[in-house]
PDB file of N, CA, C and O in Angstrom, chain B, residues numbered from 101:
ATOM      1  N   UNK B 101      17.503  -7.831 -27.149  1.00  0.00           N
ATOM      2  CA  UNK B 101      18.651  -7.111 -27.652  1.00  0.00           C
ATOM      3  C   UNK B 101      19.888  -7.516 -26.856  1.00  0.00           C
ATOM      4  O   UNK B 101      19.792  -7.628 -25.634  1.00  0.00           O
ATOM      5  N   UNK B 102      21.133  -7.759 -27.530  1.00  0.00           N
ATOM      6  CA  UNK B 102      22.104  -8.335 -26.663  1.00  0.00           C
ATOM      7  C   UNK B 102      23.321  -6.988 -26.688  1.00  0.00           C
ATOM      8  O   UNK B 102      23.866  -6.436 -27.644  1.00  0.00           O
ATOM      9  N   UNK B 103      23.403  -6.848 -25.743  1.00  0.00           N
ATOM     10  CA  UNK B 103      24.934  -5.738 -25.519  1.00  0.00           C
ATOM     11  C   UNK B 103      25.942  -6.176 -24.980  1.00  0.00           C
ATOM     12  O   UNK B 103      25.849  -7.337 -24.582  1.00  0.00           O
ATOM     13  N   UNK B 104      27.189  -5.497 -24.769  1.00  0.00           N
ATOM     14  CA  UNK B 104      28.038  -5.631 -23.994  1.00  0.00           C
ATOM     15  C   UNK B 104      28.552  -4.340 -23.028  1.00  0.00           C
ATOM     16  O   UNK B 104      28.991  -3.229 -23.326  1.00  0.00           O
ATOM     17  N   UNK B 105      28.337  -4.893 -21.949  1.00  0.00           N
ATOM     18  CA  UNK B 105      28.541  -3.441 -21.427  1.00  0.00           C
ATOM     19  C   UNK B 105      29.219  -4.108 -20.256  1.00  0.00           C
ATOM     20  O   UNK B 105      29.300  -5.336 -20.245  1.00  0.00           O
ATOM     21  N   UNK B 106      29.796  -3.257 -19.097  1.00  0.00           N
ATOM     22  CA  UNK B 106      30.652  -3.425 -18.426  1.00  0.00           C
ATOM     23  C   UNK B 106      29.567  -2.950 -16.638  1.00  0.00           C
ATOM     24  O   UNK B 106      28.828  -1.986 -16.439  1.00  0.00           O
ATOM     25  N   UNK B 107      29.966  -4.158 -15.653  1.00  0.00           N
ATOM     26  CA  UNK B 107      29.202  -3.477 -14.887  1.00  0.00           C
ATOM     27  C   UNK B 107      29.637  -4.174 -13.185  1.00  0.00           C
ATOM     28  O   UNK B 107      30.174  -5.253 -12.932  1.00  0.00           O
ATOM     29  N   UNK B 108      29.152  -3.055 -12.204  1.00  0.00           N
ATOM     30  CA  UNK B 108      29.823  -3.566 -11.141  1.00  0.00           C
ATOM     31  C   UNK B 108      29.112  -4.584 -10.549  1.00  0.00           C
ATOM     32  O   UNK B 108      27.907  -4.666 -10.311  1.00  0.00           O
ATOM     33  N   UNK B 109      30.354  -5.633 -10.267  1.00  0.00           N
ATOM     34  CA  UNK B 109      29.883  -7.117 -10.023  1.00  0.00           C
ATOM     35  C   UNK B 109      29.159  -6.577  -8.686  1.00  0.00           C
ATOM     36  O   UNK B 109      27.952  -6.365  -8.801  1.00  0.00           O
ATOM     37  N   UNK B 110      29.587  -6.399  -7.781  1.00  0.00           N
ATOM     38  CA  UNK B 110      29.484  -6.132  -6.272  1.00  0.00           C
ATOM     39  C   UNK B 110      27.805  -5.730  -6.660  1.00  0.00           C
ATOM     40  O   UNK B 110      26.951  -6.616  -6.682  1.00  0.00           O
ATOM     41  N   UNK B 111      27.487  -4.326  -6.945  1.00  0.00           N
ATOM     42  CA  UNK B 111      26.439  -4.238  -7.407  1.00  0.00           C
ATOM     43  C   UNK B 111      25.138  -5.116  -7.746  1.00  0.00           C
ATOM     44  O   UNK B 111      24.066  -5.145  -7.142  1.00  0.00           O
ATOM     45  N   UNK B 112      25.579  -5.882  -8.984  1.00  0.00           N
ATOM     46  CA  UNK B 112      24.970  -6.697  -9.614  1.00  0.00           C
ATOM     47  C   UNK B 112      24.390  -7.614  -8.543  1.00  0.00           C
ATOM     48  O   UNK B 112      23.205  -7.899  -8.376  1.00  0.00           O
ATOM     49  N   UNK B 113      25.430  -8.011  -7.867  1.00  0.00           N
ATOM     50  CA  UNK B 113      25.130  -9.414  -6.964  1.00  0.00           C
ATOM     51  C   UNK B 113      24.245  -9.007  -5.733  1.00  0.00           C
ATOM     52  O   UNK B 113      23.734  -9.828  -4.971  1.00  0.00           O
ATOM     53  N   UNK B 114      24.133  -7.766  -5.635  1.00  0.00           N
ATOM     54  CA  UNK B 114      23.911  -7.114  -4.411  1.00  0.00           C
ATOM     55  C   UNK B 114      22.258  -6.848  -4.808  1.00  0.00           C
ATOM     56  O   UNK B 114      21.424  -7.025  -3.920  1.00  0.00           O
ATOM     57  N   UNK B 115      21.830  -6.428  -6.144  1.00  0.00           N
ATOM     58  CA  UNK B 115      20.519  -6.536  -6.583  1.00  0.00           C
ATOM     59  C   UNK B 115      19.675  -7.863  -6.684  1.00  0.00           C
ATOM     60  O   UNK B 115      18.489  -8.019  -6.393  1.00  0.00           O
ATOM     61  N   UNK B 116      20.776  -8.978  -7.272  1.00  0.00           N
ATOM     62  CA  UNK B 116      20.098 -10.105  -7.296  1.00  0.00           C
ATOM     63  C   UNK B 116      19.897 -10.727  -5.910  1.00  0.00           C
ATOM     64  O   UNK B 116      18.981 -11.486  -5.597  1.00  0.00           O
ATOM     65  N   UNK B 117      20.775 -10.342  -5.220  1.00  0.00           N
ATOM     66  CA  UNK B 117      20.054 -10.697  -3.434  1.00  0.00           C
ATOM     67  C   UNK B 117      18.637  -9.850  -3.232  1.00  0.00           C
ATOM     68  O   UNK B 117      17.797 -10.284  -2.444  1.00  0.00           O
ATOM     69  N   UNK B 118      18.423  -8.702  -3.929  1.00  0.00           N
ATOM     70  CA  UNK B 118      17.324  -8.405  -3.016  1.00  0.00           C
ATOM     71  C   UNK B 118      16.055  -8.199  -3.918  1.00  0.00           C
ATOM     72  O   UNK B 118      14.949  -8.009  -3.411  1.00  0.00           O
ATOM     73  N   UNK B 119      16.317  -8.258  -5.670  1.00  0.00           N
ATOM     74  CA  UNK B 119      15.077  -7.872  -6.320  1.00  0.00           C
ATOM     75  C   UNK B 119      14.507  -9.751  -6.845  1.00  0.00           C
ATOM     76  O   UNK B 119      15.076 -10.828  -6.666  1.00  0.00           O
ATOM     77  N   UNK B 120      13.255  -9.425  -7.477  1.00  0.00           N
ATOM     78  CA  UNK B 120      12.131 -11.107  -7.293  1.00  0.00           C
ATOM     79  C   UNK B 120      12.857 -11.399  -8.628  1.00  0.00           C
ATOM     80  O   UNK B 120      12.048 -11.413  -9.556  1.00  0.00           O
ATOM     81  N   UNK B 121      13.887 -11.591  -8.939  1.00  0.00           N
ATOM     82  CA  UNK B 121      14.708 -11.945 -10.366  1.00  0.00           C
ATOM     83  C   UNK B 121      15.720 -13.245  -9.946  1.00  0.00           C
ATOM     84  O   UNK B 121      16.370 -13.352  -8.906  1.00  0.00           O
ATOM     85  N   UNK B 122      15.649 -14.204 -11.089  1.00  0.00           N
ATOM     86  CA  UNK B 122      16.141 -15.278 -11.088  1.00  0.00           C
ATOM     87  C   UNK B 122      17.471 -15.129 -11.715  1.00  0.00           C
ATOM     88  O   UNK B 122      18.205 -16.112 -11.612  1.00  0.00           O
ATOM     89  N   UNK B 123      17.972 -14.005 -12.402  1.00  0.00           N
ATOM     90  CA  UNK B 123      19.220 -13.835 -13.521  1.00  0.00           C
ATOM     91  C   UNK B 123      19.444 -12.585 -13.679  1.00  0.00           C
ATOM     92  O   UNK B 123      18.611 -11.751 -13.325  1.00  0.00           O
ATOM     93  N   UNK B 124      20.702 -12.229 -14.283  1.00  0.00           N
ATOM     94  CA  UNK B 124      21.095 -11.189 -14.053  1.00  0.00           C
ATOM     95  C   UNK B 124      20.684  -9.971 -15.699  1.00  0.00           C
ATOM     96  O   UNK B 124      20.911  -8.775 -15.878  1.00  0.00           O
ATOM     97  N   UNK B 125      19.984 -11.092 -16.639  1.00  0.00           N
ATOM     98  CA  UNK B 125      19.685  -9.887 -17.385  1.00  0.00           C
ATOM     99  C   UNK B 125      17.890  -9.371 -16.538  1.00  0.00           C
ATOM    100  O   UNK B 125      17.450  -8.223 -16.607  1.00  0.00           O
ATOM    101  N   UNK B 126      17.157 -10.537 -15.820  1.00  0.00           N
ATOM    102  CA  UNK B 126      16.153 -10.511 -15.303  1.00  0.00           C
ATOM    103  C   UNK B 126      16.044  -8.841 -14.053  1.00  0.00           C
ATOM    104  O   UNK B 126      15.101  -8.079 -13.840  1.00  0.00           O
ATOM    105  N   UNK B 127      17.275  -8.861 -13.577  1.00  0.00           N
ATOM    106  CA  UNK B 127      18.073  -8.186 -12.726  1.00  0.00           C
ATOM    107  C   UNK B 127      17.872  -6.326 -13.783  1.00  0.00           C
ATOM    108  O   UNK B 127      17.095  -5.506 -13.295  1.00  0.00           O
ATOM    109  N   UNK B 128      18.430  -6.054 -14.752  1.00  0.00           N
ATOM    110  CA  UNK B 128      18.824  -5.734 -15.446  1.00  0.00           C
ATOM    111  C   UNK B 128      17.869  -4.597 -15.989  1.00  0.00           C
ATOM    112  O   UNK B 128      17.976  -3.374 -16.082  1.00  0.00           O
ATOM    113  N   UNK B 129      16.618  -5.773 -16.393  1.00  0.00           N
ATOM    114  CA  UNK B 129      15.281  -5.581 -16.905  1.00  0.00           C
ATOM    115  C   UNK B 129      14.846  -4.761 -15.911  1.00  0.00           C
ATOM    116  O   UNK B 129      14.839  -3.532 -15.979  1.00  0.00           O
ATOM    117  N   UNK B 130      14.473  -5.438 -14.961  1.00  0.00           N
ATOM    118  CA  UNK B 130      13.711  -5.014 -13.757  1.00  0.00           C
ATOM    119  C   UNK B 130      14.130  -3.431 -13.597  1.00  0.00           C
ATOM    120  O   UNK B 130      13.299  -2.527 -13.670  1.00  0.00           O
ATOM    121  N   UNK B 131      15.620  -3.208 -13.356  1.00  0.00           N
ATOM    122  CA  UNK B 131      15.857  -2.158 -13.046  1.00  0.00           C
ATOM    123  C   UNK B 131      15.686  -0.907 -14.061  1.00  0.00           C
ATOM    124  O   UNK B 131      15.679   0.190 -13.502  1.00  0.00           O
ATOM    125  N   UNK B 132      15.577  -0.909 -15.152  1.00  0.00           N
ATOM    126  CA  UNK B 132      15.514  -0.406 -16.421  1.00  0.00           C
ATOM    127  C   UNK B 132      14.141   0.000 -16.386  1.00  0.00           C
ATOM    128  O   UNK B 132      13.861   1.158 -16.695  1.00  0.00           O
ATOM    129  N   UNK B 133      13.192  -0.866 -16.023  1.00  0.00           N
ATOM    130  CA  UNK B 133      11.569  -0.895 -16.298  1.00  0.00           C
ATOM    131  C   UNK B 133      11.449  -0.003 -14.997  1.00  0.00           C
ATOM    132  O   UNK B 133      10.855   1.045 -15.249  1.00  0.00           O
ATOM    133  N   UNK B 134      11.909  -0.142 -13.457  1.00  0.00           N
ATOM    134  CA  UNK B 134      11.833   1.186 -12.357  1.00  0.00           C
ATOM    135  C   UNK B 134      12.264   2.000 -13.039  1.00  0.00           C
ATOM    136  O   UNK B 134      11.418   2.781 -13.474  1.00  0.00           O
ATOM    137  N   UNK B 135      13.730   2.245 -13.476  1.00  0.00           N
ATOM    138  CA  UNK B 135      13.733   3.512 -13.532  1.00  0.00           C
ATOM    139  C   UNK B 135      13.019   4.729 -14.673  1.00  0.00           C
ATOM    140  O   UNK B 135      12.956   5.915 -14.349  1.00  0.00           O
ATOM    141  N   UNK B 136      12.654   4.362 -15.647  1.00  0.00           N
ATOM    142  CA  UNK B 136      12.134   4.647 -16.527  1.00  0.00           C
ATOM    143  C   UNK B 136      10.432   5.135 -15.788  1.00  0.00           C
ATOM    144  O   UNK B 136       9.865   6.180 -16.109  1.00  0.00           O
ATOM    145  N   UNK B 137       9.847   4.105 -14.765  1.00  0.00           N
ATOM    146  CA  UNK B 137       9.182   4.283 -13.798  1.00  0.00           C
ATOM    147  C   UNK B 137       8.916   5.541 -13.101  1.00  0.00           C
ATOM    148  O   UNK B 137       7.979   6.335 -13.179  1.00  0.00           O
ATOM    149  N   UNK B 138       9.691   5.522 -12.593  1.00  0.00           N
ATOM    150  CA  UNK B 138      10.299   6.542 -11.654  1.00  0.00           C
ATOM    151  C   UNK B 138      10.234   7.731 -12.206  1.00  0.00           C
ATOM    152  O   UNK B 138       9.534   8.575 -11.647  1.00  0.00           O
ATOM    153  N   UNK B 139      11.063   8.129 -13.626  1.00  0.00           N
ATOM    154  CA  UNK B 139      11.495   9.434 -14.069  1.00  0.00           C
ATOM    155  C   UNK B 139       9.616  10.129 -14.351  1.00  0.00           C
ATOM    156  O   UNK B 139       9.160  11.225 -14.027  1.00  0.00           O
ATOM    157  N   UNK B 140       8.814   8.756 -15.179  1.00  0.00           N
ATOM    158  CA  UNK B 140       7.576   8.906 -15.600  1.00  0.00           C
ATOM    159  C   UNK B 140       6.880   9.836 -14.774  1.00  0.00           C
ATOM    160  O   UNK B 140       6.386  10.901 -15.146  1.00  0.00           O
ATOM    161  N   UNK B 141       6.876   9.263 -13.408  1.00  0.00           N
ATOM    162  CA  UNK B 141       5.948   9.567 -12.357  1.00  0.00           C
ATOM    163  C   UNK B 141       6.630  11.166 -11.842  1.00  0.00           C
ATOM    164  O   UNK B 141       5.784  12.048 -11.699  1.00  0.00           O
ATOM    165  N   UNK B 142       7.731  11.456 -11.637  1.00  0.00           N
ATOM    166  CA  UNK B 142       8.334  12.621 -11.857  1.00  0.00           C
ATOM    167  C   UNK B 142       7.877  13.411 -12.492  1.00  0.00           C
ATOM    168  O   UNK B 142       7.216  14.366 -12.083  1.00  0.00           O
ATOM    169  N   UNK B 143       8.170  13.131 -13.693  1.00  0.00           N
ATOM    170  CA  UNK B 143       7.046  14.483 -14.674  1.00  0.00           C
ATOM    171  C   UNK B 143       5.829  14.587 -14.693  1.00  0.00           C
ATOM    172  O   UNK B 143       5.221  15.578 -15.098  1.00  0.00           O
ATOM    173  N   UNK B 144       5.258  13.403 -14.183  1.00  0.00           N
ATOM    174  CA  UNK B 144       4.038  13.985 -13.956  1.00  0.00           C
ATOM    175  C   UNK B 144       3.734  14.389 -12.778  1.00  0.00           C
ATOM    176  O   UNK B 144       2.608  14.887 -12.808  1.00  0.00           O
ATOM    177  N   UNK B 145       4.242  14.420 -11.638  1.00  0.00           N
ATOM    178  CA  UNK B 145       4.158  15.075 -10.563  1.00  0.00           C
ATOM    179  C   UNK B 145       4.132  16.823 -10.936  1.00  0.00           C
ATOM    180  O   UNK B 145       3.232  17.620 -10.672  1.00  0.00           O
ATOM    181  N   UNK B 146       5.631  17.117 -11.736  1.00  0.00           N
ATOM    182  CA  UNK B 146       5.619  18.232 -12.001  1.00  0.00           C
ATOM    183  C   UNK B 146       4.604  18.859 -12.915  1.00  0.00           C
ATOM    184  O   UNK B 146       4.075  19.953 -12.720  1.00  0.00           O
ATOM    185  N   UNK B 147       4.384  18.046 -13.949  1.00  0.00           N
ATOM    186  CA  UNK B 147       2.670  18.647 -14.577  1.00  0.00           C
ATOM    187  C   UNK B 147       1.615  19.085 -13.626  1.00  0.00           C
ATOM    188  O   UNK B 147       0.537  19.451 -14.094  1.00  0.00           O
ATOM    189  N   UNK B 148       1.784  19.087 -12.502  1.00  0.00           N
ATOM    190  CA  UNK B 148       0.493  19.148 -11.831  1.00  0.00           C
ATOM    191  C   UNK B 148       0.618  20.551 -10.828  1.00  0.00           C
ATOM    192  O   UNK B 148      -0.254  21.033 -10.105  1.00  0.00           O
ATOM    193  N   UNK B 149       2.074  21.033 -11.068  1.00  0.00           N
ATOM    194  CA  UNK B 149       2.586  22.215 -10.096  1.00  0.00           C
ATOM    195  C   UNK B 149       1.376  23.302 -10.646  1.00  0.00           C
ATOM    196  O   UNK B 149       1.160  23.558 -11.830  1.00  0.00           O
ATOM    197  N   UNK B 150       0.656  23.864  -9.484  1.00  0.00           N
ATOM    198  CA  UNK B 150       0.372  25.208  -9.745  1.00  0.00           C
ATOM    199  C   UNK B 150      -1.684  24.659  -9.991  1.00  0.00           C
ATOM    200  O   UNK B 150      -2.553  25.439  -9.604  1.00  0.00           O
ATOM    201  N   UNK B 151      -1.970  23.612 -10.497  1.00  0.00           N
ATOM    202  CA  UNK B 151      -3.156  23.370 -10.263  1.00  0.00           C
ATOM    203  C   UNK B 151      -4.272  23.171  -8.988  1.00  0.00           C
ATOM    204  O   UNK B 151      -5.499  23.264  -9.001  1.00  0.00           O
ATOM    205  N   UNK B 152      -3.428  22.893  -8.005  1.00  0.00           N
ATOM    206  CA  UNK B 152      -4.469  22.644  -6.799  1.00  0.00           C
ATOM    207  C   UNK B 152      -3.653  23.582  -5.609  1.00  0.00           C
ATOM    208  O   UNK B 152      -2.702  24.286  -5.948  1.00  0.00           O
ATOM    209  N   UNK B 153      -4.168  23.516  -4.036  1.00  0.00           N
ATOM    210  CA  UNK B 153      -3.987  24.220  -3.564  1.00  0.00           C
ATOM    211  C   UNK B 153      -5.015  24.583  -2.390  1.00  0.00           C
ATOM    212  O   UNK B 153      -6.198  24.250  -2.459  1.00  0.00           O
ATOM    213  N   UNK B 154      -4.567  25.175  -1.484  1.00  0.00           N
ATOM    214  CA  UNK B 154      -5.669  25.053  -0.210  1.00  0.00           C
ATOM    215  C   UNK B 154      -6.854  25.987  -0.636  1.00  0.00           C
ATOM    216  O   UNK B 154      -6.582  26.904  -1.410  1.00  0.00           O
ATOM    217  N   UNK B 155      -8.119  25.841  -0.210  1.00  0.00           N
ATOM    218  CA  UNK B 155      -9.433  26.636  -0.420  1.00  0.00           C
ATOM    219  C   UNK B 155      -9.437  27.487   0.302  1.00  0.00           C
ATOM    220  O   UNK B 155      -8.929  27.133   1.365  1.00  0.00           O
ATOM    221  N   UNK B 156      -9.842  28.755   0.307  1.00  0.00           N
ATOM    222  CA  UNK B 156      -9.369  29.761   0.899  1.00  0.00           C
ATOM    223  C   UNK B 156     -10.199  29.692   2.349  1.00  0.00           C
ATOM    224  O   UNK B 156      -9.634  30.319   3.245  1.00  0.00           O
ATOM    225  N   UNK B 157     -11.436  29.040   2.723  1.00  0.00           N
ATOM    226  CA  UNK B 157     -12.413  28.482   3.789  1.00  0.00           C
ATOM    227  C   UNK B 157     -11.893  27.541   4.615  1.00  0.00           C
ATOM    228  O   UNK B 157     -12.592  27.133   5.543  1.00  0.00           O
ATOM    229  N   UNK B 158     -10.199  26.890   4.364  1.00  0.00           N
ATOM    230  CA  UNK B 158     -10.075  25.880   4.957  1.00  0.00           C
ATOM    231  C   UNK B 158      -9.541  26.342   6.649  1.00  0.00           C
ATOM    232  O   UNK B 158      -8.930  27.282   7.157  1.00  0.00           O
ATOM    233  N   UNK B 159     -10.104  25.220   7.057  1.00  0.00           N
ATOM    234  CA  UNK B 159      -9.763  25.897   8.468  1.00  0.00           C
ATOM    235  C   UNK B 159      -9.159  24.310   9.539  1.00  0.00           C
ATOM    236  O   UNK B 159      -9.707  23.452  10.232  1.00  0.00           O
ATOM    237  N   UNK B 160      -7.480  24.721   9.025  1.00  0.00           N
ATOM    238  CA  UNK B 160      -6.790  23.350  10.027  1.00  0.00           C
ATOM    239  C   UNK B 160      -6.649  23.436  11.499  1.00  0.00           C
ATOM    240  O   UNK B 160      -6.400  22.554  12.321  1.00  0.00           O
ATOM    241  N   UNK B 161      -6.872  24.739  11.644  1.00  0.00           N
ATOM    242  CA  UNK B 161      -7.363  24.297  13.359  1.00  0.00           C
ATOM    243  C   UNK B 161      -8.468  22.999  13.438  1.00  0.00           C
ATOM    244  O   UNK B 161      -8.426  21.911  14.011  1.00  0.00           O
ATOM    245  N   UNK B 162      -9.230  23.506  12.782  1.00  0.00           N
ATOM    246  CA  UNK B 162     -11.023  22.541  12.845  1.00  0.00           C
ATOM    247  C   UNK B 162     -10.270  21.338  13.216  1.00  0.00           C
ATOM    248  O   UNK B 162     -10.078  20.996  14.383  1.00  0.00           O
ATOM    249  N   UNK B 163      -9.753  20.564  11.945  1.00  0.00           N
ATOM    250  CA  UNK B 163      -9.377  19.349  11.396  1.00  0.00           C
ATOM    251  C   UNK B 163      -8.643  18.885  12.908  1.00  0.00           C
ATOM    252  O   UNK B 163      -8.958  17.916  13.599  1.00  0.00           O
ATOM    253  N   UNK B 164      -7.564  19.908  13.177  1.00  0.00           N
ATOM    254  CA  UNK B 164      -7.354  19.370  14.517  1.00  0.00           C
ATOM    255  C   UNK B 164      -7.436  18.505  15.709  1.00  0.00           C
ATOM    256  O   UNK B 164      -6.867  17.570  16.272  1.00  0.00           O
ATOM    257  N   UNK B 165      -8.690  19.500  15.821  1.00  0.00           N
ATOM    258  CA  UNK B 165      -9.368  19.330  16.958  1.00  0.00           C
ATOM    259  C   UNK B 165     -10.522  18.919  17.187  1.00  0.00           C
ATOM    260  O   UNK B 165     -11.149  18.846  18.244  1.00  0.00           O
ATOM    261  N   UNK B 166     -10.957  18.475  15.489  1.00  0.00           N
ATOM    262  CA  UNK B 166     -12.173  17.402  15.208  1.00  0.00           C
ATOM    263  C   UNK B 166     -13.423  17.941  15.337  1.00  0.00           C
ATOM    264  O   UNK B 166     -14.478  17.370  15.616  1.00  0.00           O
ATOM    265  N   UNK B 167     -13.192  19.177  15.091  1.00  0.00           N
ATOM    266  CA  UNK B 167     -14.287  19.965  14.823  1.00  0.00           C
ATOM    267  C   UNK B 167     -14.913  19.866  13.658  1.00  0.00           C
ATOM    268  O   UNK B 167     -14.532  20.659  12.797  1.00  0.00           O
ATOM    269  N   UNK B 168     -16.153  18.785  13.246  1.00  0.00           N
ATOM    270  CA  UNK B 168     -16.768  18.932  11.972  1.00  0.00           C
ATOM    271  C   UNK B 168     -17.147  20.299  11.378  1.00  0.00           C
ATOM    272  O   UNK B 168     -17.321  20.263  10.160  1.00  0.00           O
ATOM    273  N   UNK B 169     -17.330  21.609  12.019  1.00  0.00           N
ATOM    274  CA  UNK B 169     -18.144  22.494  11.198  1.00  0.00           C
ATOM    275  C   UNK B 169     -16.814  23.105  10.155  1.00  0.00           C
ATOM    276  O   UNK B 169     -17.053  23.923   9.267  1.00  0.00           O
TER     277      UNK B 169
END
């Protein structure tokens, strides 16, 4: 898909120094495909609020102090 959009050079140049991309729509891609990434893993983090949680037997002294029982 080809666009035109407007974008900061400084930026731009500043990604292609540091991400494994040869070009700047490569540049572009990359960043589009994280962030989309990113938001994913977000919601599913939050799907998971309220399911797990400490066992009421747990005992972090033990763990500490390397107490197997």
């Amino acid at each position: 898909m080809r666009a035109m959009i407007e974008l900061d050079e400084t930026l731009l140049r500043e990604a292609l120094n540091v991400a494994p991309a040869a070009t700047e729509s490569e540049v572009i891609s990359l960043a589009l495909s994280e962030f989309v990434q990113n938001h994913r893993r977000a919601l599913d983090i939050r799907d998971l609020y309220g399911t797990g949680g400490i066992r009421e037997d747990y005992d972090y002294k033990a763990v500490r102090t390397g107490d197997p029982s």
